[in-house]
C-alpha positions as CSV (number, residue, x, y, z in Angstrom):
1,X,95.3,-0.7,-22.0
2,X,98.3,-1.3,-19.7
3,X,99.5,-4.8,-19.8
4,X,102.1,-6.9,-17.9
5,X,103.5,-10.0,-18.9
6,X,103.2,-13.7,-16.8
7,X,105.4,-16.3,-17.0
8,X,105.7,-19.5,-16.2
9,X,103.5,-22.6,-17.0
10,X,101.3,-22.7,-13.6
11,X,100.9,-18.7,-13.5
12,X,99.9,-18.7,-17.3
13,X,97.8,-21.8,-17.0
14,X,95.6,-20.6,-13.9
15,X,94.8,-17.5,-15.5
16,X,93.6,-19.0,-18.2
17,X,91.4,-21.3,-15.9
18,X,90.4,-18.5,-14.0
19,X,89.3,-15.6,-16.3
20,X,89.9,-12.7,-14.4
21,X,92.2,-11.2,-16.5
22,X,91.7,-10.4,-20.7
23,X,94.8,-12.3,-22.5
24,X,96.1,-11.1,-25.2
25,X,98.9,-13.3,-26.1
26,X,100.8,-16.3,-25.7
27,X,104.1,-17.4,-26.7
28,X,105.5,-20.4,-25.8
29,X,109.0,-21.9,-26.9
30,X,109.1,-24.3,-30.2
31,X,111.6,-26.4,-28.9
32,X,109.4,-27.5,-25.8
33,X,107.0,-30.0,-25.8
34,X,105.6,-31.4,-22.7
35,X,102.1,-32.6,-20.8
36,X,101.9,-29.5,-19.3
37,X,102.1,-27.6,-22.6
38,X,99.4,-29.1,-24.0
39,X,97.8,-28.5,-21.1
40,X,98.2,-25.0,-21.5
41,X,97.3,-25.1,-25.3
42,X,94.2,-26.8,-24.6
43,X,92.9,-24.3,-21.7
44,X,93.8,-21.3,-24.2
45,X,92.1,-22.9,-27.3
46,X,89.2,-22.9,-24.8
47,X,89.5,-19.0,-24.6
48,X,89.6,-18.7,-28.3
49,X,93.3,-18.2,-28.0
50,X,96.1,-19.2,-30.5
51,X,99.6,-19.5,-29.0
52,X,102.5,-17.9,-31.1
53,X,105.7,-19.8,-30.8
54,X,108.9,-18.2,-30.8
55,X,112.7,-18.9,-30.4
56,X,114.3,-19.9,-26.6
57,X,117.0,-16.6,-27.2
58,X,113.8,-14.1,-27.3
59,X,112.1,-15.3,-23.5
60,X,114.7,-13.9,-21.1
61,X,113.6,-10.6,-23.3
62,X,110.1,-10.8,-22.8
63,X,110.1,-12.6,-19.8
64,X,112.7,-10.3,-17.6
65,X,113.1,-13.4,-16.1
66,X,115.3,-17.0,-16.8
67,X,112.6,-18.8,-15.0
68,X,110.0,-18.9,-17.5
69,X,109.6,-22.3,-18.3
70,X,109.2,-21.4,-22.6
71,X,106.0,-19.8,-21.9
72,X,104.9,-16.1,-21.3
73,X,101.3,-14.3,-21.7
74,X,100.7,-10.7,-22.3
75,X,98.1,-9.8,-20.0
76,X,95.6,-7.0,-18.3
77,X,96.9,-5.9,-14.9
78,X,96.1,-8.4,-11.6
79,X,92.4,-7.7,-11.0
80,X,91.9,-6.3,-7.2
81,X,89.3,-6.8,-5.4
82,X,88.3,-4.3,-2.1
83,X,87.6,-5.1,1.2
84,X,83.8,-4.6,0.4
85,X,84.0,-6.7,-2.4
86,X,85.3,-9.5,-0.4
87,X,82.7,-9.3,2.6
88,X,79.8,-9.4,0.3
89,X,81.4,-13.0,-1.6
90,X,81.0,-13.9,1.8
91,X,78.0,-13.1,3.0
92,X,76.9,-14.4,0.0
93,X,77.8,-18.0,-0.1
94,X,77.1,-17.9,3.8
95,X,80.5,-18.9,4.8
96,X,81.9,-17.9,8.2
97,X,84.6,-15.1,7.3
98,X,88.1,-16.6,7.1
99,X,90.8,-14.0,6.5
100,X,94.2,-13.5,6.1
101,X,96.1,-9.5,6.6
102,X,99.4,-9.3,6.4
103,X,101.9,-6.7,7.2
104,X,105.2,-6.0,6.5
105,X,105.8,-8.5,3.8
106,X,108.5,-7.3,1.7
107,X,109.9,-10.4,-0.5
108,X,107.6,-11.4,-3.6
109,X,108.6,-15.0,-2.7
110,X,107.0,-15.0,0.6
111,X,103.8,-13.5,-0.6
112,X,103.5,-15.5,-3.2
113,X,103.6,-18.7,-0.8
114,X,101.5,-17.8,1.4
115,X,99.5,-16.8,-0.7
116,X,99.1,-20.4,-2.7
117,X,98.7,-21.8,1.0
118,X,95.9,-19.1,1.6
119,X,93.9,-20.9,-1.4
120,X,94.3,-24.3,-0.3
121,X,93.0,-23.6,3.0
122,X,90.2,-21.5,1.4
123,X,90.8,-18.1,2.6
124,X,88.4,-15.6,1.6
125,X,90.5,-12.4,0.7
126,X,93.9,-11.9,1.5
127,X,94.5,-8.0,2.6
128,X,97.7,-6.1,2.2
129,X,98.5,-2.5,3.0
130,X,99.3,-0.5,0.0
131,X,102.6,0.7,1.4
132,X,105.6,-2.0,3.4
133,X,104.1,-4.6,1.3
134,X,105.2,-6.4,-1.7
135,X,102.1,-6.1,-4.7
136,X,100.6,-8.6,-7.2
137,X,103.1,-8.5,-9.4
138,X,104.0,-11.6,-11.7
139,X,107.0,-12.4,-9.6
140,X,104.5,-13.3,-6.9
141,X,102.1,-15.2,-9.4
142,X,105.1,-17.4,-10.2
143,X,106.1,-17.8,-6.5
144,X,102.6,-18.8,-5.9
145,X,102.6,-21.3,-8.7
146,X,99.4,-19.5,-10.2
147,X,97.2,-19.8,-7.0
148,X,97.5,-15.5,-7.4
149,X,95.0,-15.8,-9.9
150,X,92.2,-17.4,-8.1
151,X,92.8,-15.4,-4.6
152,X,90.8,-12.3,-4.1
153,X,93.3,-9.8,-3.1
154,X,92.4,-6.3,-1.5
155,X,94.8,-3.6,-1.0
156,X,94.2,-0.8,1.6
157,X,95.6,2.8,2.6
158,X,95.0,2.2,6.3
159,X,95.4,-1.4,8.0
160,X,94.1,-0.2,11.3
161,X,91.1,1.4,9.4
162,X,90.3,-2.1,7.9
163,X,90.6,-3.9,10.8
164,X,88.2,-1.8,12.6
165,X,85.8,-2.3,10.1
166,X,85.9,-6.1,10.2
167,X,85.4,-5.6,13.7
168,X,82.1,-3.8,13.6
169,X,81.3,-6.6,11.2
170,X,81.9,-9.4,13.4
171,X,85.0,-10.6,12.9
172,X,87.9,-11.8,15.4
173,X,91.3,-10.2,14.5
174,X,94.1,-12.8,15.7
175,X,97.4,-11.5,15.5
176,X,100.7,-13.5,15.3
177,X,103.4,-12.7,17.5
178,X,106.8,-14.7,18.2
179,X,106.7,-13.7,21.6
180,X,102.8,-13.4,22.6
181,X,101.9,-15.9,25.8
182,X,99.3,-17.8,24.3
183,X,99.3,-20.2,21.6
184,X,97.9,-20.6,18.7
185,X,97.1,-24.1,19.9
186,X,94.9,-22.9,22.4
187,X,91.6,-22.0,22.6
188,X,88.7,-22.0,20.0
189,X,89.4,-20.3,16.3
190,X,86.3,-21.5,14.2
191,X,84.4,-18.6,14.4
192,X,84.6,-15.6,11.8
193,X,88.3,-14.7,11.9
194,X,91.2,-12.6,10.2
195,X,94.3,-13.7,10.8
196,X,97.3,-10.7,11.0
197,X,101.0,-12.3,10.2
198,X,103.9,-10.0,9.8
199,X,107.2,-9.5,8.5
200,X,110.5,-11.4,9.4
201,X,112.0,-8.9,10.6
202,X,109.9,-6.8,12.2
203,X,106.5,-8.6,12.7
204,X,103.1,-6.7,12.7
205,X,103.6,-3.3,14.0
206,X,103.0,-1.9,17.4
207,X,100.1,0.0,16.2
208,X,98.3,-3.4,14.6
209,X,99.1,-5.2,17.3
210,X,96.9,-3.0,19.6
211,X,93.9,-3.7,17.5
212,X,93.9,-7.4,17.5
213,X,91.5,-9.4,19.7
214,X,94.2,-12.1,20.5
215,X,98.3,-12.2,19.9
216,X,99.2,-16.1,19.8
217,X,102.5,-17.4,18.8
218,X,103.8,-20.7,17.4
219,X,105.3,-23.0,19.9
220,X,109.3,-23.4,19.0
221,X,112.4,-25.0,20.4
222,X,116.0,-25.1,19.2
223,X,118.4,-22.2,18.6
224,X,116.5,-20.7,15.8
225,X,114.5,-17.6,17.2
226,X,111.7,-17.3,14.2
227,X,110.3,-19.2,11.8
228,X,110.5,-17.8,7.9
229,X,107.3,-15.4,7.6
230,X,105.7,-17.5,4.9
231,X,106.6,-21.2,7.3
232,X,104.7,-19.0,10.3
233,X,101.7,-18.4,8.0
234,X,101.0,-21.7,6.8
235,X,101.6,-22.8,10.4
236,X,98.7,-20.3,11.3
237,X,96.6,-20.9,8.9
238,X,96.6,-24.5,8.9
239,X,95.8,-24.8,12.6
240,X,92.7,-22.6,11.8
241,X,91.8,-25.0,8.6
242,X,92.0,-28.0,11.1
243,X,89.8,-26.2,13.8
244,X,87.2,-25.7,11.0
245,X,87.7,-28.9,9.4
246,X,86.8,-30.9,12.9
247,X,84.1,-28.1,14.1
């Protein structure tokens, strides 16, 4: 079975506590000993797991990474989840449909942050195309501190495809765009809702922007231009978890 390896103590702690993917080992450094570790030991003794320890000199190795806090896990491959999949979580713990599509995100570090603010404002699925996107990789686990684990993440061949479909079930398709006329201040956002974000560079594309109900921007002043894709995200999102929150 192909593997990949996590690292990190969030990423390898949350998905231990949220057994989606089969762990097959974890090594974590001799020389460190901290609340979080034993954190981490506890949650994998709960699996039936027992931790190897190993030298500091042989993480960078395993790891690829200097940024893996003495602890790594061999694991299965992130487990995706399709657009169908998603829709029918949904539908059935009778929640209204809050989503989040994003196109053109390029940097692992932005993904992965808006993807851990995507799970505290309780998105449902987070949607990706397959191609201008950065993947699930366990760069973006770590930038996420772990919340990867817990998000159902579809990926799709066709954006526009998707978005029709979540039309014809119901759903509103808000875009977000630096320069639209209306803001995402105004008007009323609680009902079932996808939210499109872009890249920094080059926003949602033309072609996406056609099929969203509503473009909205975020209100700015200053000599700055545009907010850092993952900032304009949480922005978004935020204002929809607050509409919700007070519906």
């Amino acid at each position: 079975m192909k593997t990949e390896i996590l690292y990190g103590v969030h990423p390898v702690c949350e998905a231990l506590a949220a057994n989606r993917r089969h762990v097959f080992e974890i090594c974590i450094d001799r020389e460190k000993k901290s609340g979080r570790i034993a954190q981490l030991l506890s949650l994998a003794e709960s699996r039936g797991i027992a931790p190897k320890t190993i030298g500091p000199d042989d993480f960078r190795t395993l790891a690829g990474s200097a940024r893996h806090q003495g602890v790594v896990a061999r694991v299965s491959p992130y487990p995706l989840s399709s657009v169908v999949d998603i829709m029918q979580s949904i539908q059935d713990g009778k929640r209204t449909p809050f989503l989040l599509m994003l196109d053109n995100i390029l940097d692992p570090r932005n993904l992965g942050a808006i993807i851990r603010t995507a799970l505290c404002v309780g998105i449902d699925g987070v949607i990706l195309p397959k191609d201008r996107s950065a993947t699930p990789t366990p760069s973006v686990s770590r930038a996420s501190a772990g919340a990867l684990e817990h998000i159902n993440l579809a990926r799709v061949t066709n954006l526009v495809n998707t978005i029709k479909h979540l039309k014809s079930a119901g759903l509103w398709i808000v875009g977000l765009q630096k320069d639209a006329g209306e803001s995402i201040y105004a008007g009323d956002r609680t009902g079932p809702m996808a939210v499109v974000v872009g890249g920094e560079q080059k926003g949602i594309r033309p072609l996406i922007g056609k099929q969203c109900d509503f473009l909205v921007s975020i209100p700015q002043q200053g000599p700055v231009d545009s907010l850092n894709a993952s900032v304009a995200a949480g922005v978004a999102m935020y204002e929809l978890f607050r509409q919700r929150q007070n519906r």
